[in-house]
KEROTOR-349495 format. One record per residue (C-alpha): residue in one letter; x, y, z. Coordinates in steps of 0.2 Angstrom, whole numbers. Example, Ala and Ser with C-alpha at 12.3 -4.5 7.8 and 13.67 -1.06 7.14 Angstrom:
% residues 2
NODE residuo    c1    c2    c3
NODE       A    62   -22    39
NODE       S    68    -5    36
END
This chain:
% residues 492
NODE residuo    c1    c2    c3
NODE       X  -133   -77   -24
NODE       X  -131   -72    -7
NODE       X  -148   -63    -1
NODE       X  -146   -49    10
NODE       X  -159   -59    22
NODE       X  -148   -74    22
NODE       X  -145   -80    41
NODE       X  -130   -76    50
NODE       X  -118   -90    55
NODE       X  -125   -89    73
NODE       X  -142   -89    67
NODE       X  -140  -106    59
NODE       X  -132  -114    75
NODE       X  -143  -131    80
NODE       X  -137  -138    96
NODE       X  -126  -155    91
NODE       X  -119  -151    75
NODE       X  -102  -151    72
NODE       X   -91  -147    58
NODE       X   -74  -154    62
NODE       X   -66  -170    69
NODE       X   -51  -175    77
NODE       X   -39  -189    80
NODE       X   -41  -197    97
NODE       X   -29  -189   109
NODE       X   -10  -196   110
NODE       X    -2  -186   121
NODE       X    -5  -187   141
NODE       X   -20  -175   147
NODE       X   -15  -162   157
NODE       X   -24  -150   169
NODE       X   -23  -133   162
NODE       X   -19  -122   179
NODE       X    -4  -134   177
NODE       X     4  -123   165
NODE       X    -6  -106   163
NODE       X   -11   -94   175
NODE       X   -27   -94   182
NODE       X   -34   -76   178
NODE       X   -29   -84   157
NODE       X   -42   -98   158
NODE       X   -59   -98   153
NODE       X   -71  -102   168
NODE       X   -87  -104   157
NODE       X   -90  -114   139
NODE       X   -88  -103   125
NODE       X  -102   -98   115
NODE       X   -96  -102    98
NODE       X  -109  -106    85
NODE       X  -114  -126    80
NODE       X  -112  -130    64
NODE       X  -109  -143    50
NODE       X   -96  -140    40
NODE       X  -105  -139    25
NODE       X  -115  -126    33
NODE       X   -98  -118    37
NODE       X   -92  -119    19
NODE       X  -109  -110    13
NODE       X  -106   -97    25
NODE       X   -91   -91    21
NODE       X   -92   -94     3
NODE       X  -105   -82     1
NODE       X   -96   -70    13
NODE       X   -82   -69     1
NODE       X   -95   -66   -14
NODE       X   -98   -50    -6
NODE       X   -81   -45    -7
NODE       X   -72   -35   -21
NODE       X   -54   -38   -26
NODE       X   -44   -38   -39
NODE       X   -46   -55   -46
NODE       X   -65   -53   -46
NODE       X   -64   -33   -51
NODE       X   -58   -17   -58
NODE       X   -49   -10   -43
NODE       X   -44    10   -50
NODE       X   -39    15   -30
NODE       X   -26    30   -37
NODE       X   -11    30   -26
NODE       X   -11    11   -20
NODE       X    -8     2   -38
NODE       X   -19   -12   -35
NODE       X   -14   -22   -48
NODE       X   -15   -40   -51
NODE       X    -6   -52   -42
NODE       X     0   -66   -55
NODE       X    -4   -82   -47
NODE       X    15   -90   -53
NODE       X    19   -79   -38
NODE       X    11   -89   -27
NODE       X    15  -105   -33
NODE       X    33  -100   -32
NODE       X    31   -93   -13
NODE       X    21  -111    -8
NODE       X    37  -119   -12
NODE       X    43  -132     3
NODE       X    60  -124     3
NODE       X    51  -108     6
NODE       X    37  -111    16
NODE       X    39  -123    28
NODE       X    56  -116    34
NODE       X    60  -104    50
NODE       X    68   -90    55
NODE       X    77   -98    72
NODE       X    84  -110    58
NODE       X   103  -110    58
NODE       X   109   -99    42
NODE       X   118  -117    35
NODE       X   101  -124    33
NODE       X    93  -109    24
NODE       X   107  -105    11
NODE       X    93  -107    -4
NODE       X    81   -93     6
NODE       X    95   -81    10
NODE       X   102   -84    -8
NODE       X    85   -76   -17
NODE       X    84   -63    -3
NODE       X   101   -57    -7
NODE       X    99   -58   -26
NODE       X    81   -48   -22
NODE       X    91   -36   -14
NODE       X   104   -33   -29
NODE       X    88   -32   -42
NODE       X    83   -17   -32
NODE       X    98   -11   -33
NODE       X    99   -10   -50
NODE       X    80    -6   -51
NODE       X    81    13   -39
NODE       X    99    18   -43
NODE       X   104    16   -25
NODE       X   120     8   -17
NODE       X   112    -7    -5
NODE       X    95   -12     1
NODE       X    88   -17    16
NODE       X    74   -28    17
NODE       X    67   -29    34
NODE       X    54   -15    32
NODE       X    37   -23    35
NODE       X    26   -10    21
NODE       X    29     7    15
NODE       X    26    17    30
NODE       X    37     7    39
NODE       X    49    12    24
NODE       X    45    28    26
NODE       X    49    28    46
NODE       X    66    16    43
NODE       X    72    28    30
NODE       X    71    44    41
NODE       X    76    35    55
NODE       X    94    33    45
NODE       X    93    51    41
NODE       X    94    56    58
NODE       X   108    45    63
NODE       X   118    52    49
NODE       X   116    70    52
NODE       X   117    65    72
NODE       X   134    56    67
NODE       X   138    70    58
NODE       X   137    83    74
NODE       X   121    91    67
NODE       X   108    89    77
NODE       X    99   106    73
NODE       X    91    97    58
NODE       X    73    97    65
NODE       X    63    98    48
NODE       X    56    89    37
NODE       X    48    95    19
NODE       X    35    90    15
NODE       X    23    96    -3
NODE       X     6    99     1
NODE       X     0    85   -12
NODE       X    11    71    -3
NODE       X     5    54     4
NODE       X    -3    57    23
NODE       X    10    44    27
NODE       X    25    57    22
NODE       X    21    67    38
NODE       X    15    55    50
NODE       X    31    47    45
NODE       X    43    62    48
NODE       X    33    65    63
NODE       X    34    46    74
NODE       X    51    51    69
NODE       X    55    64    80
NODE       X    56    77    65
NODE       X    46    95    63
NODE       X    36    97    45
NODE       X    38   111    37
NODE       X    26   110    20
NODE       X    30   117     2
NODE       X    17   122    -9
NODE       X    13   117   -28
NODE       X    14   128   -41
NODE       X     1   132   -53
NODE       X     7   117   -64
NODE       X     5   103   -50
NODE       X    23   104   -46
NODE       X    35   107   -31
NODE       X    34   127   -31
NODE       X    54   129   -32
NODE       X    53   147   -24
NODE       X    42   141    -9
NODE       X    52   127    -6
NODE       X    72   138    -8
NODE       X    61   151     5
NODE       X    56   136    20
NODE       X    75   126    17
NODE       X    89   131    29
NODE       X   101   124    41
NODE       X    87   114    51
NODE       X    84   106    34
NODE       X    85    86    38
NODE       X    78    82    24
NODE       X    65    82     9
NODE       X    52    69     6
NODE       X    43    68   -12
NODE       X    36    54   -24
NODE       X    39    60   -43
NODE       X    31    55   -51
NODE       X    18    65   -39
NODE       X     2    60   -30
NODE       X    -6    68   -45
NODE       X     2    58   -58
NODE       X    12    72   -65
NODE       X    32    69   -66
NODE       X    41    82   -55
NODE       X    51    89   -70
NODE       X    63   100   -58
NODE       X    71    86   -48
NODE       X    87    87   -51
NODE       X    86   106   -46
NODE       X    78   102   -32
NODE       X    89    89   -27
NODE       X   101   103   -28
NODE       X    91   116   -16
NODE       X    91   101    -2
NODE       X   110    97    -6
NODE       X   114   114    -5
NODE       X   110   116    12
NODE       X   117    97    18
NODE       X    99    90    20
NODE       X    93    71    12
NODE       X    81    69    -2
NODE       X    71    55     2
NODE       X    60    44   -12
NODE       X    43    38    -9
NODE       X    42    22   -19
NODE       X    22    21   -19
NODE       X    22    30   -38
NODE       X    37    19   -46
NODE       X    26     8   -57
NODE       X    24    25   -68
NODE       X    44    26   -71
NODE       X    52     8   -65
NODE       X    65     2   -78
NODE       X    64    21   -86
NODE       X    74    32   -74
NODE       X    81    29   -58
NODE       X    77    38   -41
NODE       X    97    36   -38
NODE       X   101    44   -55
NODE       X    87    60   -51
NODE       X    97    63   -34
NODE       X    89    54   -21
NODE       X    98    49    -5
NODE       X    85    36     1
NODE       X    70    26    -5
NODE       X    56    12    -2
NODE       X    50     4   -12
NODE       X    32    -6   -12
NODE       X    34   -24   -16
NODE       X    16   -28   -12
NODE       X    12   -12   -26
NODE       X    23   -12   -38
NODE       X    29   -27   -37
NODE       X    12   -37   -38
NODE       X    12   -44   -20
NODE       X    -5   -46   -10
NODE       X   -11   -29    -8
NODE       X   -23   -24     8
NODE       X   -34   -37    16
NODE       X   -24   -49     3
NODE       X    -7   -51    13
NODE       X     7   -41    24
NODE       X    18   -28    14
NODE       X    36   -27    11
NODE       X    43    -8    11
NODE       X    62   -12     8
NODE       X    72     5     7
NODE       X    88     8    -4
NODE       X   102    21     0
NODE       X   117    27    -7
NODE       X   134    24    -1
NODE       X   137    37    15
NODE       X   121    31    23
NODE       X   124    11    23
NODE       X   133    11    39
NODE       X   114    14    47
NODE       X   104     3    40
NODE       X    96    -8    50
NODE       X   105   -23    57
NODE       X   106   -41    55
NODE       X   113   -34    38
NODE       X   113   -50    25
NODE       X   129   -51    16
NODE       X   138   -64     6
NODE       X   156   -70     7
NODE       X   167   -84     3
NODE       X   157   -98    14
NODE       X   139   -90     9
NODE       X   128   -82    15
NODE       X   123   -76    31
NODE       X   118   -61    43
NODE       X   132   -46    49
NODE       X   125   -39    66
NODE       X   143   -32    69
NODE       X   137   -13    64
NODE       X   141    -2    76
NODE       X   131    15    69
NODE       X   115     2    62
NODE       X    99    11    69
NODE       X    96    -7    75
NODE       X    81   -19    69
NODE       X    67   -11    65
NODE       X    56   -29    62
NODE       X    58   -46    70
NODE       X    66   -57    60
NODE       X    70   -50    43
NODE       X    57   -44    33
NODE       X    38   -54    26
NODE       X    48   -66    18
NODE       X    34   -73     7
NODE       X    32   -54    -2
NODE       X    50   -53    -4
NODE       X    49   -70   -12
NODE       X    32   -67   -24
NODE       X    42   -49   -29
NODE       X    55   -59   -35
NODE       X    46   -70   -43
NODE       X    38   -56   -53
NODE       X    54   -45   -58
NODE       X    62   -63   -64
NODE       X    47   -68   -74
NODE       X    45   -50   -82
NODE       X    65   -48   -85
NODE       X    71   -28   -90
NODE       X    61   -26  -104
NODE       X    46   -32   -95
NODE       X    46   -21   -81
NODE       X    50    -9   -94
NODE       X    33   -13  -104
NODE       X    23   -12   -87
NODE       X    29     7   -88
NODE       X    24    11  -103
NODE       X     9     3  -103
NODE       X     3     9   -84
NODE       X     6    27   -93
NODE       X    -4    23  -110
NODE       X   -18    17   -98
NODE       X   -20    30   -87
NODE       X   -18    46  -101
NODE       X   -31    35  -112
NODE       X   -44    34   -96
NODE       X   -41    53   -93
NODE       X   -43    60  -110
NODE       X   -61    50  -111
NODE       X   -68    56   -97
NODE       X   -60    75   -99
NODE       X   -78    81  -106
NODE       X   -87    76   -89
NODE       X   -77    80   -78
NODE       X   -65    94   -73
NODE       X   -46    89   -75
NODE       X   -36   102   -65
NODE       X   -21   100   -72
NODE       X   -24    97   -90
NODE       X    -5    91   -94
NODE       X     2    75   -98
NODE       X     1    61   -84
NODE       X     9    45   -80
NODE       X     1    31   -70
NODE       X   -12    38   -63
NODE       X   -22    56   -64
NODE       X   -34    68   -54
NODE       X   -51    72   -60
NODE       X   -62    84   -51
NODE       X   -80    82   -45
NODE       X   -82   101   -43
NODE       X   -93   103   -60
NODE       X  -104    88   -52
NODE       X  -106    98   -33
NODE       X  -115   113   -42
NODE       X  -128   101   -46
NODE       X  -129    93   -30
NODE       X  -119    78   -32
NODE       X  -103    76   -21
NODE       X   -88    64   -28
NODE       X   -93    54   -15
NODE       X  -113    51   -19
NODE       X  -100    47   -38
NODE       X   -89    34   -29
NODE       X  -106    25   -22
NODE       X  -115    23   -37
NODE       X   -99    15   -45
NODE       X  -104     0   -35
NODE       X  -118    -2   -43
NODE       X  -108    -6   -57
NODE       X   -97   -18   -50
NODE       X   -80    -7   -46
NODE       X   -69     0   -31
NODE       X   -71    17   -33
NODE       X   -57    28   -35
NODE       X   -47    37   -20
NODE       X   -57    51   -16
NODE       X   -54    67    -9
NODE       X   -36    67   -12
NODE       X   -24    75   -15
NODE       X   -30    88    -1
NODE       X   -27   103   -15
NODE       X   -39    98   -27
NODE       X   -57    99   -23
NODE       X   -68    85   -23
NODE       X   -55    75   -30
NODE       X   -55    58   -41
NODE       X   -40    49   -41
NODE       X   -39    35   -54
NODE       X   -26    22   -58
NODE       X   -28     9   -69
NODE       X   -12     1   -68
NODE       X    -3    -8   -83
NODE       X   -13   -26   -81
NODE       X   -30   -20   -86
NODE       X   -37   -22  -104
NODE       X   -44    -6  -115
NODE       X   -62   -19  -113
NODE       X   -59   -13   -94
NODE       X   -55     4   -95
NODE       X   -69     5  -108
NODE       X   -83    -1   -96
NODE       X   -76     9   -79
NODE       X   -75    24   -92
NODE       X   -93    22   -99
NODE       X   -99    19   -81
NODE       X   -92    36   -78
NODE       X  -101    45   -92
NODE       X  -116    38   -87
NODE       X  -114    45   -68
NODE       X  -111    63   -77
NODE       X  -127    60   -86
NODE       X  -136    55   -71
NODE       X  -129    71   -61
NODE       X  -136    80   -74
NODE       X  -154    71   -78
NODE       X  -157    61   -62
NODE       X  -144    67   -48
NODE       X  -158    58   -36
NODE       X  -151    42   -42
NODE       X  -133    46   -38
NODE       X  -136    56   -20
NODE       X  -146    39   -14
NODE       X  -132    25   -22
NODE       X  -128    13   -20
NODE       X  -145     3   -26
NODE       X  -137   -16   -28
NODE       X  -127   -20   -14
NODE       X  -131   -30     2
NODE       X  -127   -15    11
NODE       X  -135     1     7
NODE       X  -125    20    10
NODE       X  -119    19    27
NODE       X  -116    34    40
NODE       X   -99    33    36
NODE       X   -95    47    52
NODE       X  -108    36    65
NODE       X  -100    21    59
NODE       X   -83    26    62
NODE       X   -87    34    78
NODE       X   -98    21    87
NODE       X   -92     3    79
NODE       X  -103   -11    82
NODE       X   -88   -25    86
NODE       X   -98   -39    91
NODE       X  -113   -51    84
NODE       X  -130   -43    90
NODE       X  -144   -53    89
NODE       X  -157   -51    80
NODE       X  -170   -46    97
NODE       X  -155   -36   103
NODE       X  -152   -18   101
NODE       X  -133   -15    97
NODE       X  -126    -3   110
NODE       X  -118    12   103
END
């Protein structure tokens, strides 16, 4: 095991050793200033630490021991459905064809590349209800941003440039509005009902000719299916605005109903989410967006099409919004999605569905007598629990998050949505076993016990880690970005 009091890799440096070796040079020597500027080269050695590599290896192997991720843990983050990533994925994505080719590439050379890209793009297709996808997106956010990007240009192309707002409920993802705002857009926000849901009277009072558009997830940040959409879809209709789909929350309904049949106009979609991509600190995203027929003429250009002689890249699009990523998209997500929708086929993504809902209403049932379920309904992937009974004994959902690492798990999200107090949010995902759920579950139980018994234990969690309870606001205020040694006193 890694001990906390292990030395740090500058800590073990001993002047001579090295770690690497290379070939003895066979290209002419050149002086530096010869081909960067001056004020771009180093004057002084760099201080680097001096190491063997076996040294090296140990160092970093027991940094990545401290580390949680999916494939060493339950990973329950509600909203971000961190689920497994199979490991065919990467093989397929290691491929020569796929990894060792560029973008500058002429298109003849790269058929096979544009070939899965263009057949990844008609699975989508299929999978959101929508009419053409783009791929160029880098993650969902940047989803988000393309998406309302196009909805401006339509309604700008259209003559109607009074459409300012965008709606927004008050449980959306913090993305929806940070979004709408980067994109030029006001918010305007809609409240839920006593039921979780879009309030429909709230929402027909704040729509309007300066209606741009409507954002919303369904099933929604509380894992409760948005049973109104198709009249909602009509409110926004009704007064020429967009409805736009938040893919973050499609593992709860993929392969069950289409966002295109429900009366979305756009969407993206999370390959590195729901589609089993490196998630995080595992890889980049992919956030490819969908739309329907009247908006294809702006989605972003080089669009990839196929014709007669193949395939290649249309940048003749005259109302395009432009290119919105270098290149076209994380190509090694867009190849692991595919992958994984080829490997599961229709009645596999199907299963995931089904067994991402069984999951989560299994998980939330258990732990209803411990904890307060706000809305006490049926859910879908993933569900809201409420800390509140916890606080009036002195425990906070976060003292609960930190004692789950002393367990072993990521806690869940906490503190969102923003209308539930003290929230808990919980996903399980369809990959984990009843075993897991179990555990996490009794873990739980045992922390309501504790708030209850020993809340001591709880408020002063974790006990196990390397790194006890942080001042998570000091922290995040005044960083420490550099190594201090050990007689040094970090400046702050």
């Amino acid at each position: 095991m890694h001990k906390e009091n292990q030395p740090l890799v500058f800590e073990l440096s001993k002047e001579g050793r090295v770690g690497y070796s290379l070939s003895e040079l066979d290209v002419p020597e050149v002086e530096l200033s010869s081909i960067l500027p001056t004020e771009f080269i180093r004057q002084e050695e760099t201080e680097l630490p001096e190491l063997s590599e076996l040294d090296i290896m140990r160092h970093y192997t027991a940094l990545s021991r401290r580390n949680h991720g999916v494939d060493s843990g339950f990973y329950p983050l509600g909203s971000c459905t961190m689920k497994y990533n199979p490991k065919i994925n990467e093989s397929v994505a290691r491929f020569p064809g796929f990894a060792n080719i560029h973008p500058l590439q002429d298109e003849k050379t790269v058929q096979g590349a544009l070939a899965l890209m263009y057949d990844l793009q008609q699975q989508l297709v299929e999978i959101t209800g929508m009419d053409e996808v783009t791929l160029q997106p880098a993650a969902g956010a940047h989803g988000e941003w393309t998406a309302l990007r196009m909805i401006r240009a339509f309604h700008e192309a259209n003559g109607d440039y009074q459409r300012t707002k965008v709606i927004v409920p008050d449980s959306a993802h913090g993305t929806n509005p940070a979004s709408a705002s980067v994109a030029g857009f006001n918010i305007v926000t809609v409240k839920s009902d006593e039921n979780g849901l879009v309030d429909l009277e709230d929402l027909r009072k704040v729509v309007g000719s300066d209606t741009a558009a409507l954002m919303l997830t369904n099933p929604n940040t509380l894992g409760l299916f948005e049973e109104h959409i198709l009249e909602i879809a009509e409110i926004i209709h009704g007064v020429g605005g967009k409805v736009y789909y938040d893919g973050a929350n499609l593992n709860a309904v993929m392969s069950k109903v289409r966002p295109g049949d429900m009366g979305f106009d756009c969407v993206h979609l999370n390959l590195h989410k729901t589609f089993t991509g490196p998630h995080g600190g595992g890889g980049p995203g992919s956030g490819p967006v969908g739309v329907k027929t009247d908006m294809i003429p702006f989605l972003p250009k080089p669009v990839l099409v196929k014709t007669a002689d193949g395939y290649h890249f249309d940048g003749d699009r005259p109302q395009s919004i432009g290119r919105v990523k270098p290149y076209y998209g994380n190509f090694g997500i867009n190849v692991r999605a595919y992958t994984y929708i080829r490997s599961m086929g229709p009645d596999g993504l199907k299963a995931v569905t089904e067994n991402a809902v069984i999951n989560a209403n299994y998980m939330m049932r258990r732990l209803q007598p411990y904890y307060e379920l706000p809305y006490d309904r049926h859910c879908k992937h993933e569900f809201v629990l409420s800390g509140s009974r916890q606080k009036k004994l002195g425990v906070r959902t976060l003292d609960i998050a930190k004692r789950l690492l002393d367990f072993g798990y990521h806690p869940p999200t906490t503190y969102f949505p923003l209308n539930v107090e003290e929230g808990l949010m919980i996903e399980p995902t369809e990959t984990e076993s009843k075993e897991t759920l179990d555990a996490f579950c009794d873990a739980m139980i045992q922390i309501a016990k504790e708030a209850e018994e020993t809340p001591e234990i709880v408020q002063e969690a974790p006990h196990t880690t390397v790194i006890k309870r942080l001042d998570e606001t000091r922290a995040a205020r005044h960083p420490v970005l550099r190594y201090v040694k050990p007689t040094e006193t970090a400046e702050i």
